[in-house]
C-alpha positions in Angstrom: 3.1 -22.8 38.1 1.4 -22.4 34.6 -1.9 -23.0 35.5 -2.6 -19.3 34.7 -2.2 -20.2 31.4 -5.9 -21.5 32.0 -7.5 -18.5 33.3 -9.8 -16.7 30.8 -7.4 -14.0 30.2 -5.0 -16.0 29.0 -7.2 -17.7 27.0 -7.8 -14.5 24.9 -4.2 -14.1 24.9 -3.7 -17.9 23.4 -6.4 -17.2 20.8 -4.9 -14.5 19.4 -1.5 -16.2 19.2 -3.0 -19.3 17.8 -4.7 -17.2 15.0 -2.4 -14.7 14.4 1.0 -16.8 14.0 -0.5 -19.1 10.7 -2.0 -15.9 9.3 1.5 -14.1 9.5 3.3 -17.2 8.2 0.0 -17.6 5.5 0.5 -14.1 4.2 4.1 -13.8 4.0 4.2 -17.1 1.8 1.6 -15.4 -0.2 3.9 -12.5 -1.2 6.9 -15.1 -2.0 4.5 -16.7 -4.6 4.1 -13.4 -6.0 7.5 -12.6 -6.1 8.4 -15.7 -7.5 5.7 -15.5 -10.0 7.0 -12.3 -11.1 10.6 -13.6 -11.4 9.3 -16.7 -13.4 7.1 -14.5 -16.2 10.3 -11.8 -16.3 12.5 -15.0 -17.4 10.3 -16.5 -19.8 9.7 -13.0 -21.4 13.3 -12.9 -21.7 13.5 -16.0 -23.2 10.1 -15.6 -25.9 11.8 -13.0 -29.2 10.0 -9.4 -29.0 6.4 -9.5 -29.5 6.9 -6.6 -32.4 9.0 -8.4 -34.5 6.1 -11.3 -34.7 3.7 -11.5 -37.6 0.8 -8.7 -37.7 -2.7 -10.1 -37.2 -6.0 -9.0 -37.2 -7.0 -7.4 -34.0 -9.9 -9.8 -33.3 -8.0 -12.6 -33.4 -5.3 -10.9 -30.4 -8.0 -9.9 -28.2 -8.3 -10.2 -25.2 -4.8 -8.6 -24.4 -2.6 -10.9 -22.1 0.8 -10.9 -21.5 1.0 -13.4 -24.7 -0.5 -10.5 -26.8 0.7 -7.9 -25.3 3.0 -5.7 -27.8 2.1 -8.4 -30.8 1.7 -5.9 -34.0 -2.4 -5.9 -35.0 -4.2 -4.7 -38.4 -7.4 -2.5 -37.7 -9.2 -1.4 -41.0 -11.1 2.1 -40.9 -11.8 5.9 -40.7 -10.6 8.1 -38.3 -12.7 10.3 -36.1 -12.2 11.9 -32.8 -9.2 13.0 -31.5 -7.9 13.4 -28.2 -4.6 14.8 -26.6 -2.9 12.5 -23.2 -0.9 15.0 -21.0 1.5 14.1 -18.7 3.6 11.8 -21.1 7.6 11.2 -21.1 9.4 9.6 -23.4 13.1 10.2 -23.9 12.9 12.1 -20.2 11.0 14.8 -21.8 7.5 15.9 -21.1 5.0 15.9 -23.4 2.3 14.2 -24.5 0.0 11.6 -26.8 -2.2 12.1 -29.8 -5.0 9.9 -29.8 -7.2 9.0 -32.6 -10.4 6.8 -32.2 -10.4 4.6 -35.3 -13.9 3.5 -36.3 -14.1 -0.2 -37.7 -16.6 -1.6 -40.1 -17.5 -3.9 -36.4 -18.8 -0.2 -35.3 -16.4 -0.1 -32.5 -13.8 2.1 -32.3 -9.8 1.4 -31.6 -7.7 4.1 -29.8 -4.7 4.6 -32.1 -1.3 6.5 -30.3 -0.5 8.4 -33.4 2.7 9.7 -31.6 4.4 12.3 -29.5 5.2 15.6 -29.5 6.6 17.6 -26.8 5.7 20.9 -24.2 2.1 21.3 -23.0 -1.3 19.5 -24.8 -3.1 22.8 -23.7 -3.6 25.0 -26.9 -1.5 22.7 -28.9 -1.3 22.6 -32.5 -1.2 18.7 -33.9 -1.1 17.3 -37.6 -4.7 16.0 -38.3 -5.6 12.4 -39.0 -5.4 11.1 -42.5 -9.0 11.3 -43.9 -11.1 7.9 -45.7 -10.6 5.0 -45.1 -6.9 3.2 -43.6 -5.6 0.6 -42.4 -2.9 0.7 -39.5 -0.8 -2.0 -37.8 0.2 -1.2 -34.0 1.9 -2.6 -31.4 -1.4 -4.1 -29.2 -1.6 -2.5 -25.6 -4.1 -3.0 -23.0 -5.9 -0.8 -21.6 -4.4 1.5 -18.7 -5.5 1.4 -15.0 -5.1 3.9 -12.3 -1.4 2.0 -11.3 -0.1 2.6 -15.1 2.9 5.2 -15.5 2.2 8.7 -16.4 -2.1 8.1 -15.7 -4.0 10.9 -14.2 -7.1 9.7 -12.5 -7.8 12.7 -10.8 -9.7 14.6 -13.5 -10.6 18.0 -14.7 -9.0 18.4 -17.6 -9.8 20.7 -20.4 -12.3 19.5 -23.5 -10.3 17.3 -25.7 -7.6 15.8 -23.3 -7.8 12.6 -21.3 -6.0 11.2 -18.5 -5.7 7.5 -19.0 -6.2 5.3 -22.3 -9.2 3.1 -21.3 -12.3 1.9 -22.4 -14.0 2.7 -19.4 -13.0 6.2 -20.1 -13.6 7.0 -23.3 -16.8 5.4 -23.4 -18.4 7.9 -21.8 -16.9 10.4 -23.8 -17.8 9.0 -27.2 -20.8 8.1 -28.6 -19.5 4.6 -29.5 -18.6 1.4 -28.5 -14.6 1.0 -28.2 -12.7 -1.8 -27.7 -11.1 -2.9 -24.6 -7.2 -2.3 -26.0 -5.4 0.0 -27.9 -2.5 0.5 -30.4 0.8 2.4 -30.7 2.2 3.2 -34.1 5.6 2.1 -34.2 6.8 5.0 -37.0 4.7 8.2 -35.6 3.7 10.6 -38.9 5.1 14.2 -39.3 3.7 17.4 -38.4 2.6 19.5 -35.7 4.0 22.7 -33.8 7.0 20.6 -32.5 8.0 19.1 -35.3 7.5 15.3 -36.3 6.1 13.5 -33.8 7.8 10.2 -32.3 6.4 7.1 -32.2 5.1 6.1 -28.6 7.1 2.6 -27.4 5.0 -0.3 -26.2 5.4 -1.1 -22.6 5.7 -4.6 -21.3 2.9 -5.9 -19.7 1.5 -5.4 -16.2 3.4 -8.2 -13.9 5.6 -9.4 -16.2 9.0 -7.8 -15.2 11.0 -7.4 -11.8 10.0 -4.2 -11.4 9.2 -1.9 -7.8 6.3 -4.0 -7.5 8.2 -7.4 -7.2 10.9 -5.8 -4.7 7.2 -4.7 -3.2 6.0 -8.4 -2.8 9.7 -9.4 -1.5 9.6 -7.0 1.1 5.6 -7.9 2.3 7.5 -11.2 2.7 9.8 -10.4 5.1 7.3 -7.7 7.1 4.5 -11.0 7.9 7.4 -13.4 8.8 8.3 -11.3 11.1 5.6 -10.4 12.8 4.9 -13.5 13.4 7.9 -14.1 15.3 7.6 -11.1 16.7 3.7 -12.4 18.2 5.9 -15.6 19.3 8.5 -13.3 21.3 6.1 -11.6 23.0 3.8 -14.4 24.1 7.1 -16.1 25.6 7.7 -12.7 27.2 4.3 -12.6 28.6 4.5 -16.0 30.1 7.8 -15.9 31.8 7.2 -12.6 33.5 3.6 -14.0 35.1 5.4 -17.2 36.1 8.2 -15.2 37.1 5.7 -13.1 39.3 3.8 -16.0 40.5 7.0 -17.6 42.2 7.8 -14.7 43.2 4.8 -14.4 45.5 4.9 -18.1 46.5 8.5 -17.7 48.3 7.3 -14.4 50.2 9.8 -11.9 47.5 7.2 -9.5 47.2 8.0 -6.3 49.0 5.4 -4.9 51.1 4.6 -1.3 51.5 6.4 0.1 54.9 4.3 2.8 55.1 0.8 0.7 55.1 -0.3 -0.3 58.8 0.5 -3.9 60.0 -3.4 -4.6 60.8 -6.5 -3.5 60.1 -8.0 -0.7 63.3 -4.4 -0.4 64.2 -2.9 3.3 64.7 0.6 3.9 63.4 3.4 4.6 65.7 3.9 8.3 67.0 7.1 9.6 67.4 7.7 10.8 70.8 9.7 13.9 69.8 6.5 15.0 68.5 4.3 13.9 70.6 2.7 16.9 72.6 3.2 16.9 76.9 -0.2 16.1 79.1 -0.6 19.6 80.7 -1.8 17.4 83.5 0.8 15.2 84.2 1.3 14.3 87.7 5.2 14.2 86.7 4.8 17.8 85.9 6.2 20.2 88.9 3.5 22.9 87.7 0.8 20.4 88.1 -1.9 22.2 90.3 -1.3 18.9 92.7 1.7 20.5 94.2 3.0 23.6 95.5 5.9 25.7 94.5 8.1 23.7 96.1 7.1 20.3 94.2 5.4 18.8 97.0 2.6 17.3 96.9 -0.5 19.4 98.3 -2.5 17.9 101.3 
């Protein structure tokens, strides 16, 4: 009864069961290892004591930023020089938005520096400028945003001055130096500026490292592959037991045939005789011109 399951059709119906089913089940552990991953690194970041309150270093020695150095405090050494405004910015559920500084080291590259926040629109704002010769700051070490980071806008055309994302990759094209892949938040902001003192900008944990929409994200992929892949299951069974179903069907004679189709081939269908129109020329007919008025037969 299941020898259909050996015809070429079916055999393109079997392949893509065969294929699809370990794929599903493939993918959907995939996510769980993400979740999971994401659960373990949000428990030992718990565990670990806030990166600010760990000794400052030099920023050299921190770099690259991982989530080890992520939000550890770093010491940068030299001058400030341009400055740019990051619109788009909340903090405290108020908009606003960052002033930037690009802080020039004696390595020639150049360290973005979150100065702080101040509140209302960058356009035509007035800030506090930058403290002049030489400085040294210690920051909270961030790195450097990406399109999926909070507050980021990637699609451009802002006015001179403003940027839409703190990255390297952005800013250099914009300056005529090299800058360092990271960049610090000043954990007591300085004063000035047309809304008063500005407030210091908080590090944000690193990317991955909490349960945040992202991990409920992976959890949910989870259950979407798993099932599908039952769902691929279901339907192949489906499939099966309405051929075979079909097939017996025609092997016990259950198949209704069409009444209306003729019983052979070159055979006419029935006429109904109520409908069926008199011979004019009958010799049953009393008119026929065989007889004579009186119905009998002409010699």
């Amino acid at each position: 009864m299941y020898r259909f399951l050996l015809t070429p059709r079916w055999w393109g119906i079997n392949l893509f069961v065969v294929l699809a089913i370990p794929f599903c089940v493939f993918m959907g552990t995939w996510q769980l290892g993400r979740f999971e991953d994401r659960v373990q690194s949000h428990e030992q970041a718990e565990k670990q004591p806030d990166p600010s309150t760990r000794a400052a270093k030099p920023l050299d020695e921190l770099l690259p930023v991982d989530k080890v150095t992520s939000g550890r405090p770093a010491v940068a050494t030299g001058t400030y020089a341009d400055q740019f405004l990051v619109p788009g910015r909340k903090l405290d559920d108020r908009q606003g938005f960052y002033v930037l500084n690009m802080l020039r080291t004696d390595s020639g590259k150049a360290l973005p520096v979150v100065r702080g926040w101040l509140p209302g629109s960058a356009t035509g704002a007035r800030v506090p400028a930058a403290p002049e010769g030489e400085v040294t700051v210690t920051g909270d070490l961030q790195a450097s945003e990406n399109s999926r980071s909070d507050g980021v806008n990637a699609r451009g055309g802002l006015p001179k001055g403003q940027i839409g994302m703190i990255s390297a990759a952005t800013l250099v094209n914009i300056v005529p130096y090299d800058v360092y892949d990271a960049w610090v938040t000043l954990p007591e902001a300085e004063e000035g500026g047309t809304g008063g003192a500005m407030k210091p900008v908080p590090a944000s944990a690193p990317e991955g490292s909490g349960l945040d929409l992202k991990a409920f994200q992976n959890l949910g992929y989870t259950g979407e592959w798993f099932v599908f892949a039952g769902f691929v299951l279901f339907m192949w069974f489906r499939l099966v037991r309405r051929e075979a179903e079909a097939l017996r069907d025609i092997e016990l004679g259950l198949v209704p045939e069409d009444p209306a189709a003729p019983e052979g081939p070159g055979t006419p269908a029935p006429e109904d005789p109520a409908t069926a129109p008199e011979d004019p020329a009958s010799p049953e007919d009393p008119a026929s011109p065989d007889r004579d008025a009186a119905g009998t037969p002409a010699r």
